[in-house]
LOTOR-764936 format. One line per 5 residues: number of its first residue (from 0); for each residue x, y, z of C-alpha. Coordinates in steps of 0.2 Angstrom, whole numbers, plus 5000, padded with zeros to 4 digits. Layout:
<pts>
NUM	X:Y:Z | ... .
</pts>
This chain:
<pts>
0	4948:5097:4894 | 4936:5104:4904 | 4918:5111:4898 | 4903:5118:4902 | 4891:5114:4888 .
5	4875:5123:4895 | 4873:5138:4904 | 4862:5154:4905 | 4865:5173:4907 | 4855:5188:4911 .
10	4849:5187:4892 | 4836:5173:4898 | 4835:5163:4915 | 4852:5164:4920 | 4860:5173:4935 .
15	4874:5182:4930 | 4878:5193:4914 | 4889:5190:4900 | 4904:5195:4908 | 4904:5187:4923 .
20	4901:5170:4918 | 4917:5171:4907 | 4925:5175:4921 | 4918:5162:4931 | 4922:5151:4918 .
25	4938:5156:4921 | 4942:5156:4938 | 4935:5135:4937 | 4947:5132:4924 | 4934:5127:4909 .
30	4942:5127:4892 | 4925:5126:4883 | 4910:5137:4888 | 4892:5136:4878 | 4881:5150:4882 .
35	4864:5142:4878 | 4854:5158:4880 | 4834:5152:4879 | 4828:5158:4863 | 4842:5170:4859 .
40	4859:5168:4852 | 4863:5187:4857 | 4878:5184:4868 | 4888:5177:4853 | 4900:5192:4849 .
45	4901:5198:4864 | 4902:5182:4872 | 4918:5178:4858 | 4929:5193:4864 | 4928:5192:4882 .
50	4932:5172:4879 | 4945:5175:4868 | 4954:5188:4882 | 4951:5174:4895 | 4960:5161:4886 .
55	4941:5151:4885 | 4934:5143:4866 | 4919:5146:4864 | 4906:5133:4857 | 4888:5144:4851 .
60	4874:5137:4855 | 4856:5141:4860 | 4840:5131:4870 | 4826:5133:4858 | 4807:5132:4866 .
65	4796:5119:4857 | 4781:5113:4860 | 4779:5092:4860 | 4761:5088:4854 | 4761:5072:4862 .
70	4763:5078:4881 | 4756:5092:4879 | 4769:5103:4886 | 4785:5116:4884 | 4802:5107:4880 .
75	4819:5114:4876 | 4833:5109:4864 | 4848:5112:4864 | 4856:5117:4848 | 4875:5120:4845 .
80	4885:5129:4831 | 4867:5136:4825 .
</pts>
């Protein structure tokens, strides 16, 4: 089983829209894909059909901005099955 677990679209830092990192997913023969948007989880429907027509599961999940008090700084965490 091949997955990638975290990746990024158009919706927030990533490269590439929706569709095309399906299909890249695809064409690398990943089983499991996790769009972890920042901050949104609006690529889940859309992101359900196109896997589902490209044969890939699809795991949701989102990177969630925080702030940790004790640096002082941004920090990111990744949720699944929100």
């Amino acid at each position: 089983m091949i997955c990638d677990l975290h990746c990024h679209t158009t919706l927030s830092d990533g490269s590439l829209g929706i569709e095309d990192v399906i299909e890249q997913a695809a064409r690398t023969g990943i089983d499991w894909l996790s769009i972890t948007d920042h901050d949104t989880m609006a690529s889940f429907s859309r992101a359900d059909v196109l896997a589902e027509r490209a044969g890939i599961k699809v795991l949701h999940g989102v990177e969630l901005s925080a702030w940790d008090k004790d640096r002082n700084s941004k920090v990111h965490i990744l949720c699944y099955a929100p």
